[in-house]
N, C-alpha and C positions, 0 to 999 in steps of 0.2 A: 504494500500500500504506500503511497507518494507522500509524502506528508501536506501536498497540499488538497490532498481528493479529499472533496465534497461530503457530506452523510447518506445524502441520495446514490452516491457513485459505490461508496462502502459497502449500501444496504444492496446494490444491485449485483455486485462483485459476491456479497453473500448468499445472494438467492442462485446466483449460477452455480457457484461451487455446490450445493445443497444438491442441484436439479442432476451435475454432472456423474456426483456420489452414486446416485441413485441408478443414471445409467450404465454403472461400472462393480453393477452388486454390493456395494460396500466394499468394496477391494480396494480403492483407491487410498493414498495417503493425504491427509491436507495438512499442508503448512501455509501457516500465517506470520507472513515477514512485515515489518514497517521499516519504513527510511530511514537510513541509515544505524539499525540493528541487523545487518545483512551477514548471516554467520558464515563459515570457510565453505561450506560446500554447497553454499549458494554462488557464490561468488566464483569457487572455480570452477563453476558449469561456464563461464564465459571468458574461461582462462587468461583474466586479467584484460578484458575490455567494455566490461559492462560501462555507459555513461548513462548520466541520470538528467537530464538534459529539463529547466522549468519550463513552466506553463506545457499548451497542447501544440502538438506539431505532428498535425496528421498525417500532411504530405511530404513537407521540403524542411529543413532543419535551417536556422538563422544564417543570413548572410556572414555573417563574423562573430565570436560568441569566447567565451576564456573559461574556460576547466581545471579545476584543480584537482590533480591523482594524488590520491594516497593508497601509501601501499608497497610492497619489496618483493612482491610476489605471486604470479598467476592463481593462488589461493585465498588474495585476499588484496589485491589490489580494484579500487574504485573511481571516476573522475566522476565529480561535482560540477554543474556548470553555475559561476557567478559572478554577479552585473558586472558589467564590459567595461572596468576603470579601477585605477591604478591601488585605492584602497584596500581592495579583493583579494591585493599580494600578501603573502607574508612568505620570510625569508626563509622559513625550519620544512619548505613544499616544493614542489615541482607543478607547473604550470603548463598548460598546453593553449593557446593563443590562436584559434581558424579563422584566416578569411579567406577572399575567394582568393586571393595571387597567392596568399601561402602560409603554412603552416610552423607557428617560434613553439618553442621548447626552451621556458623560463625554468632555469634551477637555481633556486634561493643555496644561500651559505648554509642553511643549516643541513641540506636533504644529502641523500647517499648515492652513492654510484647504483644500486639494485633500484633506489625509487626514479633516477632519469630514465635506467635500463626502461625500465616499465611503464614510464609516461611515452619513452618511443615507440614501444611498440604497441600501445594507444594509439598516439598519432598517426600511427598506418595506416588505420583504419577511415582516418578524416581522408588521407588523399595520396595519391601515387608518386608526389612530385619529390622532391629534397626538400628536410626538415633542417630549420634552422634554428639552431641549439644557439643558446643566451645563458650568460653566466649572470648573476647579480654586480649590478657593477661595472658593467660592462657590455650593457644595450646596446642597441642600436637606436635612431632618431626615428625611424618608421614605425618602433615598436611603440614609442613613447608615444607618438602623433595616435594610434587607435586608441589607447587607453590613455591619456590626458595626463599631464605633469600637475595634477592640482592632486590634494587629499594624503594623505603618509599611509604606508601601509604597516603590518608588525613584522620589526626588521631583529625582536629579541630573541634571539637564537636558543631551542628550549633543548634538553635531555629525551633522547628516545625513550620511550619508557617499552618496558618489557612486558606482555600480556603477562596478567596473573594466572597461574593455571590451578583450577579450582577442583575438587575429587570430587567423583561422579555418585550421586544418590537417588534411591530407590526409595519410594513410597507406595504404601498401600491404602487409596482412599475408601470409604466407604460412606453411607450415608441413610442404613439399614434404620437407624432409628430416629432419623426427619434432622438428624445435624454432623455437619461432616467430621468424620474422625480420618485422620493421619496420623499413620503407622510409621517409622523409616525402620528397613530390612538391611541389617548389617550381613556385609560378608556374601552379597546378592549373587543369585546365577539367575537360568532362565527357570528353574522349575519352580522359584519363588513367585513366578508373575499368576495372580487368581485368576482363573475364566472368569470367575461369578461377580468379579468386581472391577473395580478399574484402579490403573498406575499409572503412578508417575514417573519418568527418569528424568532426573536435575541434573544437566550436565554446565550449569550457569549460564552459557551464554547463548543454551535453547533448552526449551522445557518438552518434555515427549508426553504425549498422553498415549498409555495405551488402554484400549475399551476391550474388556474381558466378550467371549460371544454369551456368556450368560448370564452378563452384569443385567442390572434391575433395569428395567426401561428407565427410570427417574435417575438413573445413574447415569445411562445412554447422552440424555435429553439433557442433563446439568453439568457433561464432564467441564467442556469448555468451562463453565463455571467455577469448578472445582480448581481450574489451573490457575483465573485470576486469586480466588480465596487465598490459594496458596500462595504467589506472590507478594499478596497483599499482609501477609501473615510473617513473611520468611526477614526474619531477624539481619540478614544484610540490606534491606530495603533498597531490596531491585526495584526498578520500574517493571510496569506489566507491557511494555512495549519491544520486550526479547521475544523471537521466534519461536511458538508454538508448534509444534508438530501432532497432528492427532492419527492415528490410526485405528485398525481394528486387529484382535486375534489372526493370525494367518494369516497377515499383509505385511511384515515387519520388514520394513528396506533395509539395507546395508551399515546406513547412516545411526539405525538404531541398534542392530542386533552387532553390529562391532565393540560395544559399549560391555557386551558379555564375555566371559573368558571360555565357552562355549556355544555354541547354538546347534540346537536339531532343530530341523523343520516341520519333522513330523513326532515331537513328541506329545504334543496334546491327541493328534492320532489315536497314537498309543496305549495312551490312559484312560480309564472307565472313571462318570462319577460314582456316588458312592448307592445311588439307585438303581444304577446299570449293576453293579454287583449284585444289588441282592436282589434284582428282578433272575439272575442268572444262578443265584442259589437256589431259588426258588423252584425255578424248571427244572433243578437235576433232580428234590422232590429224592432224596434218600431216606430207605427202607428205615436205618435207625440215626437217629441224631442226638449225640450223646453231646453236651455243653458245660465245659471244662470250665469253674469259675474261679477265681485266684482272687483270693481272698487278701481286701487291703483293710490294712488300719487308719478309713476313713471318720473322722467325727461326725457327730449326728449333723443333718443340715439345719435341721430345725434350733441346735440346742446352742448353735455356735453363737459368736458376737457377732453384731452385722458391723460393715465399715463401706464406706461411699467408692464406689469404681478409681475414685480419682487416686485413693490410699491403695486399693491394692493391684494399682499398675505399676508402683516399684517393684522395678528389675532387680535389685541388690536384697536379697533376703535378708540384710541385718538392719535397714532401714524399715522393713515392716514392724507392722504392733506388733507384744509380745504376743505369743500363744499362736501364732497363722502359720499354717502345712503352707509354705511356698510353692508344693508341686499340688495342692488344692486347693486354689485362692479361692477360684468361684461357689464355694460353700460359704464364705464368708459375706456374701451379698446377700440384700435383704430379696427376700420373694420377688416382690415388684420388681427390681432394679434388675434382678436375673433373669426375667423374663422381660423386659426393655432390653437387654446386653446380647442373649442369645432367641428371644424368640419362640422359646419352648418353656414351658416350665420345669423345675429341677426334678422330678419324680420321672418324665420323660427323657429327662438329658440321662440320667444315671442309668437307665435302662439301653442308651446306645454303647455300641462297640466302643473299646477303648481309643480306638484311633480315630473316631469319629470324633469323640470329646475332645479329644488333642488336637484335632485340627479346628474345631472347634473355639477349643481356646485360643490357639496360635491368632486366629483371625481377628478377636480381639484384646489381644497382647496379655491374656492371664497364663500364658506357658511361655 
């Protein structure tokens, strides 16, 4: 999105992407880029010659017009075009300068031999003829005459700064009980990602949405939602104007499943949920079934202390009240609250398979 497009143009850009999803089964990816949040492999889809050129120019581009590249590299190099006069300079850039007889290539004192490298082979793209390179300082009188000796530019020469590189996190949203809770999943692969809900990968300088195939319709319908909450939440106080990516189960590009120390393709394939199991026990229907129970030293549910979800989500067992089974917090919630958390009441939780409760819990952080 341009930073100067309209709300009408925004709202109309959204209704296509919506209409295109649809003709493409849900398989397609969407990203959502804004001006000048443009991350690496957006950029090196146009191997360092993307320009971003104002206003509308449907047919023929400005008689003469001044661009500024930034950038050392077909991964991440960009040209800005801005008003045609001498203020526009500054000394720490590289300039590219079009009109019709010919093509200057302004390199400030402060810019690098990889950022002129890359503003030339920009300027290729304006015109076939010989590029004339300009040092600061050292113009020429033709150059001055198109942009005008009036106005100063910023000639204070600044320190290249080195991208921070931020370590990449997984979250698990959910929003089962009408307010969104977020998980972060330490030590992440692919078989942490839920069908039944949706995630998030924060890799800072784009946020992934992935949509589970059997996340809740209200999950579906609010993900978008869930990624501004998130930024709007996240304790470095990003702007919500970094590159969103959304997808669905079984469309993961490159861009996101590189982010894993693994990937199958076909491992949700693979795996049954936990209904397909026992629709499948069901049909084998054996002559005897003998049920082996293994007897734990659980406290009664009823007799224990109750304590609010917010206490018995510490991780650190020595931080909890005295008296709480660590590896049986969800006894210690009150009736309500356990049936708000999981959905079932505890007389029915305790009656499922052990690994059901464990997954169960995992899901909302009591294991």
């Amino acid at each position: 999105q341009g930073e100067d497009k309209s709300e009408d143009a925004k709202t109309t850009l959204g209704l296509l992407t919506v209409s295109q999803e649809s003709s493409l089964s849900n398989s397609s990816v969407q990203v959502r880029i804004v001006q000048g949040k443009e991350p690496p492999y957006f950029l090196s889809s146009f191997k360092g010659k993307l320009i971003i050129m104002s206003g509308n120019h449907t047919e023929n581009l400005p008689r003469q017009f001044l661009l500024q590249v930034r950038g050392n590299h077909i991964n991440n190099t960009i040209a800005t075009q801005l008003p045609l006069k001498r203020s526009s300079l500054n000394s720490n850039f590289v300039f590219v300068l079009h009109t019709e007889e010919n093509t200057y290539i302004w390199c400030g004192k402060g810019s690098t031999g990889d950022e002129r490298e890359m503003a030339k082979n920009l300027a290729k793209t304006l015109t076939a003829g010989e590029l004339i390179v300009l040092y600061e300082g050292l113009e020429k009188p033709d150059f001055w005459k198109i942009l005008g000796n009036e106005g100063v530019y910023a000639n204070m020469r600044s320190k290249k700064c080195v991208a921070k590189v931020s370590s990449t996190r997984l979250f698990h949203c959910s929003n089962k009980n009408g307010t969104l809770k977020v998980e972060e999943i330490m030590d992440f692969n692919q078989s942490d990602l839920v069908p039944e809900d949706v995630m998030i990968l924060d890799v800072f300088h784009s946020l992934f949405l992935w949509i589970g195939k059997r996340a809740h319709r209200e999950e579906k319908s609010k993900s978008l939602d869930f990624a501004f909450e998130y930024l709007e939440t996240d304790p470095c106080k990003r702007k919500s104007d970094i590159p969103i990516i959304q997808m669905n189960q079984g469309s993961e590009p490159p861009i996101f499943t590189g982010f894993f120390s693994s990937w199958d393709p076909e491992l949700w394939e693979k795996s049954k949920t936990f209904e397909e199991i026992r629709k499948e026990m069901d049909a084998q229907k054996p002559a005897l079934q003998v049920d082996l129970i293994v007897a734990e030293n659980i406290p009664n549910f009823n007799e224990c202390e109750k304590y609010p979800l917010e206490i018995l989500l510490e991780r650190d067992p020595e931080k909890l009240p005295s008296g709480v089974d660590y590896q049986h917090k969800e006894i210690y919630l009150s009736s309500e609250e356990f049936f708000d958390v999981f959905g079932i009441k505890y007389k029915e939780f305790s009656n499922l398979p052990k690994w059901k409760q464990e997954y169960m819990k995992k899901k909302v952080g009591l294991f």
